[in-house]
SEKOLNU-236501 format. One record per residue (C-alpha): residue number from 1; z, x, y. Coordinates in nm, 2 decimals, padded with zeros to 4 digits. Layout:
N
R    nr        w        u        v
R   NUM        Z        X        Y
...
***
This chain:
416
R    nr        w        u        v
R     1   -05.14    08.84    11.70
R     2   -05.18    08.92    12.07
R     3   -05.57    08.84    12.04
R     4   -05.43    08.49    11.93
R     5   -05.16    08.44    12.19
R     6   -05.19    08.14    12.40
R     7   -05.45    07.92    12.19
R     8   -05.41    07.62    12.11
R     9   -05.48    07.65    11.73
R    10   -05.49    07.97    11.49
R    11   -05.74    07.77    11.23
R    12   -06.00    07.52    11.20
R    13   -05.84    07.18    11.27
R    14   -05.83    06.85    11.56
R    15   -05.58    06.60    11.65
R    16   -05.84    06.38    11.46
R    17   -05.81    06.56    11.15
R    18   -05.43    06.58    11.16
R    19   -05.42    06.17    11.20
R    20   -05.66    06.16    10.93
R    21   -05.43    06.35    10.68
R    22   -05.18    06.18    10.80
R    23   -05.31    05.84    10.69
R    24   -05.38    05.93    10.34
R    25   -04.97    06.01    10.29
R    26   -04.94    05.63    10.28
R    27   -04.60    05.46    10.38
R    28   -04.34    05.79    10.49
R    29   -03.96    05.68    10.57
R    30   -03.90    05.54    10.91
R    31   -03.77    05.90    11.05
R    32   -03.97    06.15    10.79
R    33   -03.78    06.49    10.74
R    34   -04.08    06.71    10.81
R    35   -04.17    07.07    10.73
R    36   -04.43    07.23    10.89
R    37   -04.50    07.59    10.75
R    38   -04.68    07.84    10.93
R    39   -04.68    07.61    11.27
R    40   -04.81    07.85    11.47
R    41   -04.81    07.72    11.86
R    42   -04.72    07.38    11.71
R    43   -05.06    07.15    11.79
R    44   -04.96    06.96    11.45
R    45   -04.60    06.97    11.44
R    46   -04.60    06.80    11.81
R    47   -04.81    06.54    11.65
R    48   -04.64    06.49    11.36
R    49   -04.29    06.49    11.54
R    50   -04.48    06.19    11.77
R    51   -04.68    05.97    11.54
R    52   -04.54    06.04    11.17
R    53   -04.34    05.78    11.03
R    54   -04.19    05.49    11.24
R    55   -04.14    05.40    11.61
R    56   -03.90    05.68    11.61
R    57   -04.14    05.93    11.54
R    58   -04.05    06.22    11.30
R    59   -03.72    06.52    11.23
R    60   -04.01    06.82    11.19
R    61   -03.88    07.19    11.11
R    62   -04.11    07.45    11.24
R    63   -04.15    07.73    11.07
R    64   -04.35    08.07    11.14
R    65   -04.30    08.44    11.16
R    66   -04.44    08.49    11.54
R    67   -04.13    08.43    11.77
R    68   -04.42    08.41    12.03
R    69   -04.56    08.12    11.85
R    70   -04.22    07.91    11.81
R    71   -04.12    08.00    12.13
R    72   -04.45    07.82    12.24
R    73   -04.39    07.52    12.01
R    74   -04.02    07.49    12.17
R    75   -04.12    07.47    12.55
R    76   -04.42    07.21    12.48
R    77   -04.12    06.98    12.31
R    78   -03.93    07.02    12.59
R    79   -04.23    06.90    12.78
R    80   -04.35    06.64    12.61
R    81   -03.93    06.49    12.52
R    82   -03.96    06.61    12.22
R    83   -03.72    06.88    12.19
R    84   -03.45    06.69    11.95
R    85   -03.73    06.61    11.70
R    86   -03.87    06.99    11.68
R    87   -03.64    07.27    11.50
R    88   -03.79    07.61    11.49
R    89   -03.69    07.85    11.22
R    90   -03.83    08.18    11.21
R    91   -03.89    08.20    10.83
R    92   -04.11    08.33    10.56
R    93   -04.29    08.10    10.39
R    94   -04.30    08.28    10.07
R    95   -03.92    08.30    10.04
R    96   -03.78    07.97    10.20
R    97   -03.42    07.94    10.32
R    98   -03.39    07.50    10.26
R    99   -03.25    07.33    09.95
R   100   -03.40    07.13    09.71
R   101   -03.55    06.74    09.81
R   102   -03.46    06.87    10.16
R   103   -03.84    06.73    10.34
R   104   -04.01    06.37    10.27
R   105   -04.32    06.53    10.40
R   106   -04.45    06.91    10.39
R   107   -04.78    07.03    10.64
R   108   -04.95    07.36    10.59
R   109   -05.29    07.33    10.77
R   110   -05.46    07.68    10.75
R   111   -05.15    07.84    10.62
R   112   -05.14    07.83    10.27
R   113   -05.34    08.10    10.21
R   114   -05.08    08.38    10.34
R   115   -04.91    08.30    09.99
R   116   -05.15    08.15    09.82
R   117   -05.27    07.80    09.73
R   118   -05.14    07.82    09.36
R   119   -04.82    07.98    09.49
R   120   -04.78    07.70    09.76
R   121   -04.83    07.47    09.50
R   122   -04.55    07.59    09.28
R   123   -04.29    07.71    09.52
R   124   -04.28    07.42    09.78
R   125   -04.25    07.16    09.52
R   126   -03.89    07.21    09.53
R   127   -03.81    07.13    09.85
R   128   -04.04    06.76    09.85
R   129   -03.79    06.51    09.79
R   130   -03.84    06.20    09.55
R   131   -04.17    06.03    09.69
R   132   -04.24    06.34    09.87
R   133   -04.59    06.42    09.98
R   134   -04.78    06.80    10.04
R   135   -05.08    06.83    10.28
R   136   -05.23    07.13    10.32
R   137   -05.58    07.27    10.39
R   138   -05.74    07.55    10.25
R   139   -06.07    07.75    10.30
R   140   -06.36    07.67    09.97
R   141   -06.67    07.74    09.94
R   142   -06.93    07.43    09.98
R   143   -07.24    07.57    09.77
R   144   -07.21    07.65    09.43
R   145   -07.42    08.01    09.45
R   146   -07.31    08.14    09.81
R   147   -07.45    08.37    09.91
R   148   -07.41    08.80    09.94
R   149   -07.36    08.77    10.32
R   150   -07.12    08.52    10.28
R   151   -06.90    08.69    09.98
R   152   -06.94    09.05    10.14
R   153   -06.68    08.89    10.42
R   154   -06.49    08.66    10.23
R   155   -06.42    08.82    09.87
R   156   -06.22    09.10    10.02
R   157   -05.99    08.88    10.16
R   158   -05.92    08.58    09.96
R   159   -06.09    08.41    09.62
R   160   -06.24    08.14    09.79
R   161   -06.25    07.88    09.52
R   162   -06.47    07.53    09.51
R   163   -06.33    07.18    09.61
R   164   -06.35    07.09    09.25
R   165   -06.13    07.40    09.14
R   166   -05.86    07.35    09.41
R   167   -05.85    07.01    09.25
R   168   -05.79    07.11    08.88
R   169   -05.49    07.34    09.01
R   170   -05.36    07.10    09.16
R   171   -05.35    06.87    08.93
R   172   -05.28    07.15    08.65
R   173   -04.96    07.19    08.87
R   174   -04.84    06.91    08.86
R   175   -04.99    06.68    09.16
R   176   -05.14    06.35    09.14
R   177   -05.43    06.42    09.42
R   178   -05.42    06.13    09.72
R   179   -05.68    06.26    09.94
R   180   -05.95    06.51    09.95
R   181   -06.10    06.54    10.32
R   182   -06.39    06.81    10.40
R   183   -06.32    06.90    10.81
R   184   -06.62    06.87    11.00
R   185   -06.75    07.11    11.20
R   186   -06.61    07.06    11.53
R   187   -06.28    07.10    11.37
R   188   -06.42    07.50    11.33
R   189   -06.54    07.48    11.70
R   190   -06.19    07.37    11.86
R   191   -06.10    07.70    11.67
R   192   -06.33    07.93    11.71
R   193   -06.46    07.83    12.09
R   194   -06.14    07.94    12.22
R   195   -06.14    08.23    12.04
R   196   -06.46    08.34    12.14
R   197   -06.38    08.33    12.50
R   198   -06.10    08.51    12.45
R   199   -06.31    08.80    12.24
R   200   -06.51    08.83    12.51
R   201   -06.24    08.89    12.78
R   202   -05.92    09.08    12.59
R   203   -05.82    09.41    12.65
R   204   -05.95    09.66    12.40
R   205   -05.83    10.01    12.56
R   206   -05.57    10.08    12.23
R   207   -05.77    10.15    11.91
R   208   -05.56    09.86    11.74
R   209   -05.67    09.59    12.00
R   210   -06.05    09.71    11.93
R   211   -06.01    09.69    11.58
R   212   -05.89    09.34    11.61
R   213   -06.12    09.23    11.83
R   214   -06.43    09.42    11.60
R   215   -06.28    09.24    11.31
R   216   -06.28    08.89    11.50
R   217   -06.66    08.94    11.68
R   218   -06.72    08.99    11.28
R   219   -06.58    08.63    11.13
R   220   -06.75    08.45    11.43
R   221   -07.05    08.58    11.31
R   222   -07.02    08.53    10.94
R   223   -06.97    08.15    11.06
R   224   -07.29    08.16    11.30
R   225   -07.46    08.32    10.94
R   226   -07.32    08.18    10.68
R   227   -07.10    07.85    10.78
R   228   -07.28    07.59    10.56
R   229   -07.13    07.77    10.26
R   230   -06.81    07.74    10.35
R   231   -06.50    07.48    10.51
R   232   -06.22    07.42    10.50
R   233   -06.08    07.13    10.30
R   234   -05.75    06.92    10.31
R   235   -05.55    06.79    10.02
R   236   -05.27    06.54    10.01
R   237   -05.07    06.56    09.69
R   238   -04.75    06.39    09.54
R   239   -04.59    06.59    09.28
R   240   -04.56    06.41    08.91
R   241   -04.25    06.34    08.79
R   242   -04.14    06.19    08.45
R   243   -04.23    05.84    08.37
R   244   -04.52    05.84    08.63
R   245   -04.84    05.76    08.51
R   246   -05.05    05.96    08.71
R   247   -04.85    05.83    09.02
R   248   -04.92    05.49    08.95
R   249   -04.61    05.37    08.81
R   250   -04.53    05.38    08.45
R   251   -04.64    04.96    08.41
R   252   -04.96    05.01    08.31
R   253   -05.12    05.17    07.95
R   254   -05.45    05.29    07.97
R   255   -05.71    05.28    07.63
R   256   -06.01    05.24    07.51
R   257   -06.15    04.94    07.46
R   258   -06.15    04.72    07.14
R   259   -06.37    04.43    07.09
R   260   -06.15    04.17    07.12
R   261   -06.08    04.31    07.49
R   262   -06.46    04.19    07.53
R   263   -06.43    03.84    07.70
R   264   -06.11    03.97    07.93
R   265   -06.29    04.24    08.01
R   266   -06.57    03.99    08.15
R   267   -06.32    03.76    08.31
R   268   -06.14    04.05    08.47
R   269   -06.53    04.12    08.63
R   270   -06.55    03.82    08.70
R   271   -06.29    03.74    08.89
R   272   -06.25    04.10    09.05
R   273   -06.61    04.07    09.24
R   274   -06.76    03.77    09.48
R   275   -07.07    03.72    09.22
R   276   -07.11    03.76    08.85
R   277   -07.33    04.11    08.88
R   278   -07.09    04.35    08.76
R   279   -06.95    04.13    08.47
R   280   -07.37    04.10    08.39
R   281   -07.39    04.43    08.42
R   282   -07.11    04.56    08.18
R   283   -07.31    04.34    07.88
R   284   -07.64    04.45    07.98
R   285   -07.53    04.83    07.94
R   286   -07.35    04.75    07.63
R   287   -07.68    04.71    07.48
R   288   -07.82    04.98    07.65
R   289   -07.87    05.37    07.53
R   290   -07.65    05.48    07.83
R   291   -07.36    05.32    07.62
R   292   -07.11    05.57    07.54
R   293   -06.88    05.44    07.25
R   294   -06.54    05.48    07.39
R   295   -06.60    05.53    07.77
R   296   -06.48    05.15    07.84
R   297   -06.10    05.16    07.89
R   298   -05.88    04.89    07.99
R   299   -05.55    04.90    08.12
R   300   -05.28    04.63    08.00
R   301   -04.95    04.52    08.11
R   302   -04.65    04.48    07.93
R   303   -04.76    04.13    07.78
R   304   -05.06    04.33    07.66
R   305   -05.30    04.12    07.86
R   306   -05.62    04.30    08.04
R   307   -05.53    04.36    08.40
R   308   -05.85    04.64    08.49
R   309   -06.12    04.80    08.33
R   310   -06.35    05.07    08.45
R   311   -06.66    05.19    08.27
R   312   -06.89    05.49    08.27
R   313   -07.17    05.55    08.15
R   314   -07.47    05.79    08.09
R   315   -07.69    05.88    08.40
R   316   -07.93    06.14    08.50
R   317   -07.93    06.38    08.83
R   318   -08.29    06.56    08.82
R   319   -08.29    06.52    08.43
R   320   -07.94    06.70    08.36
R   321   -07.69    06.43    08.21
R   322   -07.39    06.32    08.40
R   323   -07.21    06.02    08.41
R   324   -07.18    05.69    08.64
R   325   -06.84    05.54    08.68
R   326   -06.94    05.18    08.75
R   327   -06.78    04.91    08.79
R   328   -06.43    04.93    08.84
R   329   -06.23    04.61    08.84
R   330   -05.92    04.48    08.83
R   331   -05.73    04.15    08.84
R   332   -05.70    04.04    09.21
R   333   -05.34    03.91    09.15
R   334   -05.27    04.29    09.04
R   335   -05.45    04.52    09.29
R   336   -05.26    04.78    09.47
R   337   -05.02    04.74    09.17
R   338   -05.18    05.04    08.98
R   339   -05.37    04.93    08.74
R   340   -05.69    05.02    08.87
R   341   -05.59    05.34    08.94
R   342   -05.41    05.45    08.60
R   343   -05.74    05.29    08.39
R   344   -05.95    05.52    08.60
R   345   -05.74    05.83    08.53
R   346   -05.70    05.78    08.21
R   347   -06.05    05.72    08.17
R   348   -06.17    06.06    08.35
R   349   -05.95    06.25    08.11
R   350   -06.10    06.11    07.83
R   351   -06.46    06.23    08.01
R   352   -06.32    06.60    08.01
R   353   -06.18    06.57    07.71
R   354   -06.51    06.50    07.57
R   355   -06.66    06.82    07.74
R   356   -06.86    06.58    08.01
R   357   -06.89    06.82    08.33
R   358   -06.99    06.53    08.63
R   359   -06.91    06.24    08.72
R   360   -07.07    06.01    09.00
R   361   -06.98    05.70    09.20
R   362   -07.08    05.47    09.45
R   363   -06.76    05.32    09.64
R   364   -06.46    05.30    09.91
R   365   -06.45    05.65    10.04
R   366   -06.12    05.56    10.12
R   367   -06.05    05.55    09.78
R   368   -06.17    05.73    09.51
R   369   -06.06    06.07    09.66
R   370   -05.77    06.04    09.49
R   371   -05.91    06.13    09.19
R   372   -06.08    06.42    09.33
R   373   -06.40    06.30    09.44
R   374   -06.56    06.45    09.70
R   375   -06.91    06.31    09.90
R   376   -07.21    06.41    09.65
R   377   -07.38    06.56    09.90
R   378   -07.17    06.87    09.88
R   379   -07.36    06.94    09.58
R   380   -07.75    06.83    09.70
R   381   -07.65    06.50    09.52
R   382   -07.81    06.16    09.65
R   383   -07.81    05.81    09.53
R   384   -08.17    05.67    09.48
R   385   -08.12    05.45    09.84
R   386   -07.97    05.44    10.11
R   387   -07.62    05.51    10.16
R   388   -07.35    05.64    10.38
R   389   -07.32    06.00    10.32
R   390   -06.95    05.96    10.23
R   391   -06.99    05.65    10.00
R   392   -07.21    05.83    09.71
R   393   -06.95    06.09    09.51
R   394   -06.93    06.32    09.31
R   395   -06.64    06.49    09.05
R   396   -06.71    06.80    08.88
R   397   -06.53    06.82    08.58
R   398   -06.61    07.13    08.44
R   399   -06.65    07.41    08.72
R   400   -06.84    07.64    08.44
R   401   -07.08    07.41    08.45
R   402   -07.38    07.43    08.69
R   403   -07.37    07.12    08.94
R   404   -07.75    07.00    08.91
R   405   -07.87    06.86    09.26
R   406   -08.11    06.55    09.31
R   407   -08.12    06.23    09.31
R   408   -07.91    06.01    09.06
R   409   -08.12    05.83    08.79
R   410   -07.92    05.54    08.69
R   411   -07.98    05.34    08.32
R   412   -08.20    05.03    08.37
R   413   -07.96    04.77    08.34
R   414   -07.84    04.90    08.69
R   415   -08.17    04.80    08.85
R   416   -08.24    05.07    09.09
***
C-alpha cells in the first residue's frame, strides 16, 4: 500500500461520477446513514458526507483496513468541517461489525471486488434498511471475445464478468437494478495519472517495493494495450422485499394482452404521446409478421382498467433476430406511479422466458437503465440514423448467446 499512499483515489472514479451515482439513488432521508466500504483516502465519503441527502449533508461511516487511509480521510474532515459527519472504523468488509437496517445508503466504488460482487451482493443486504439503496462499481469486460492480452492479466486475478451478467446476479439476488452507468475514460485517467507519476518516482531499493512497482508499470500497460475491452461499471440497486413488484409497488398487475384491452390500449397511446404515431404504430405492427402473439402486455389497476402498455416486437441486427421494445406508454395521470415500469418488467421476463436473447430500445437514457440496459454501442450496435450514443440500448438476455453487431433492421410499419 505504500506505492498508493497519498493519492487521491485507489480506482477508477471522478467527483463527476460519484454525483452521477448519486442521482440515480433517487430521494435518500434528509440526513442519510451512510456506509462507505473500502473508503480508502475518502474522495467519495467527503462527498457523500457534503452533498448526499438534505441541506444537512450526510452521517457517513468509513470503513477500510489501511489506518493510513482513514487516518487521511479523518484530517481532510477536519479540514473541510466535516469531522462530526465522518466516522472511521477500521473494519473488514467481508465480516462487518453493524446491525441489521443500520445504513439508508451503502457505497463501494472499486471495492467490491476484495470480497466479491456476488458476496457483496448477499452479505451487505443486511445491513440496507427498508428503502435502502447499494451502489457499487465493479471492473467488466466491454467486448464480448476479449482478447489473450487482455485475459493473460486479468483472469488470474478476478472473473471479469459482462455488464449483462453483473446484471442477472444482481437481480438473481434479489435487487431491482436503478442504474447502470459505464465510467468514462477520464474516470481511469484521474486514477491512473497519479499513479503513474508516482511509478516513476518511488523508491524501489527493497525487493518488495520493486515487485509492486513491476506489477503496477504492468496494469498501466495492459490499459495503454488493452483498455477498450474493459471498464468499470456502476450499479445502483434496491433490494426486493415482499409485496414489491419489481420495486414498483405492488398496485399494478402486469399480463398479456387480450383483445378487448385493444381500444385502451390505443387510448392509453394516445393520450401518452403529443401525436397519434405510436398508437398508429401499435395497429400497423399488429398486422405485421414482426407480431409476436403475447409480447403486448398491459398493466391494470385495481379497477382493472389499462393504465400502460409496452410492446416488442421482432427486429433484425445484421440478419440475427432480436427484439424492439417500442412504444412504451402509460396513462399521464399515472406516470411515475409504476405502472410503466412494472408492465415493462413483466414484459422482459416473459421475453427470457421465451428463450429471446436481446432486446433493443430507443429512449430516456435516464431511464431504461433500470432494467439493465446499457448503450448498444457496447456491443457494435447502432440504430439505422442518427442518434445520441446513449439513447440507442441494448439488453442481453441470454449471455450464452452471441451479441450480433450492426445496425438495427426495424419491421416496416416503423418506417425507418
Amino acid at each position: 500500500m505504500e506505492l498508493h499512499g497519498g493519492l487521491p483515489r485507489q480506482a477508477p472514479g471522478s467527483d463527476a461520477t460519484t454525483r452521477h451515482l448519486l442521482s440515480l439513488c433517487g430521494p435518500l432521508p434528509e440526513r442519510p446513514r451512510v456506509l462507505d466500504l473500502g473508503c480508502g483516502p475518502g474522495r467519495s465519503a467527503l462527498l457523500l458526507a457534503a452533498e448526499a441527502g438534505g441541506a444537512g449533508g450526510a452521517e457517513v461511516t468509513a470503513v477500510d483496513l489501511h489506518r493510513p487511509f482513514l487516518d487521511e480521510l479523518a484530517t481532510a474532515a477536519r479540514s473541510r468541517g466535516l469531522a462530526g459527519r465522518v466516522r472511521t472504523v477500521r473494519a473488514d468488509m467481508g465480516a462487518l461489525p453493524f446491525p441489521d437496517g443500520s445504513f439508508d445508503l451503502i457505497w463501494a466504488e472499486g471495492s467490491a471486488y476484495v470480497i466479491g460482487f456476488d458476496r457483496a451482493l448477499a452479505e451487505w443486504k443486511r445491513l440496507l434498511a427498508p428503502g435502502g439503496t447499494l451502489v457499487l462499481t465493479e471492473c467488466e469486460w466491454t467486448v464480448e471475445d476479449p482478447s489473450a492480452g487482455a485475459r493473460a492479466f486479468w483472469d488470474p486475478q478476478v472473473a471479469l464478468r459482462s455488464t449483462a451478467r453483473d446484471v442477472a446476479a444482481a437481480q438473481a439476488a434479489g435487487y431491482r437494478v436503478r442504474g447502470v452507468h459505464l465510467l468514462p475514460d477520464s474516470d481511469w485517467a484521474e486514477y491512473y495519472g497519479p499513479l503513474a507519476e508516482r511509478v516513476r518516482t518511488v523508491d524501489a531499493s527493497t525487493p518488495a517495493r520493486a515487485a509492486a512497482r513491476d506489477w503496477t508499470r504492468a496494469e498501466l500497460d495492459v490499459r495503454e494495450r488493452h483498455g477498450h475491452e474493459y471498464g468499470y461499471t456502476g450499479f445502483v440497486l434496491s433490494p426486493v422485499t415482499a409485496g414489491d413488484s419489481g420495486g414498483d409497488g405492488g398496485r399494478w398487475t402486469a399480463r398479456p394482452e387480450a383483445e378487448a384491452d385493444r381500444a385502451a390500449v390505443r387510448a392509453v397511446n394516445l393520450a401518452a404521446f403529443d401525436t397519434p404515431l405510436e398508437a398508429d404504430l401499435v395497429d400497423a405492427l399488429r398486422a405485421d409478421a414482426s407480431w409476436l402473439p403475447g409480447l403486448s402486455y398491459v398493466a391494470e389497476g385495481p379497477d382493472g382498467s389499462v393504465a400502460a402498455h409496452a410492446l416488442l416486437t421482432r427486429c433484425e441486427v445484421d440478419g440475427v433476430p432480436a427484439l424492439a421494445l417500442a412504444p412504451v406508454a402509460a396513462d399521464p395521470a399515472l406516470q411515475r406511479s409504476g405502472a410503466g415500469s412494472a408492465v415493462v418488467r413483466a414484459l422482459l421476463a416473459a421475453a427470457r422466458e421465451r428463450g429471446e436473447a436481446l432486446v433493443l430500445v430507443l429512449g430516456h437514457p435516464a431511464y431504461y437503465p433500470r432494467f439493465g440496459f446499457v448503450p448498444a454501442s457496447r456491443f457494435g450496435i447502432r440504430a439505422p440514423f442518427e442518434v445520441p450514443d446513449g439513447a440507442m440500448m441494448a439488453l442481453v438476455l441470454d449471455d450464452g448467446v452471441p451479441v450480433p453487431s450492426g445496425t438495427v433492421e426495424y419491421p416496416d410499419p416503423f418506417g425507418v
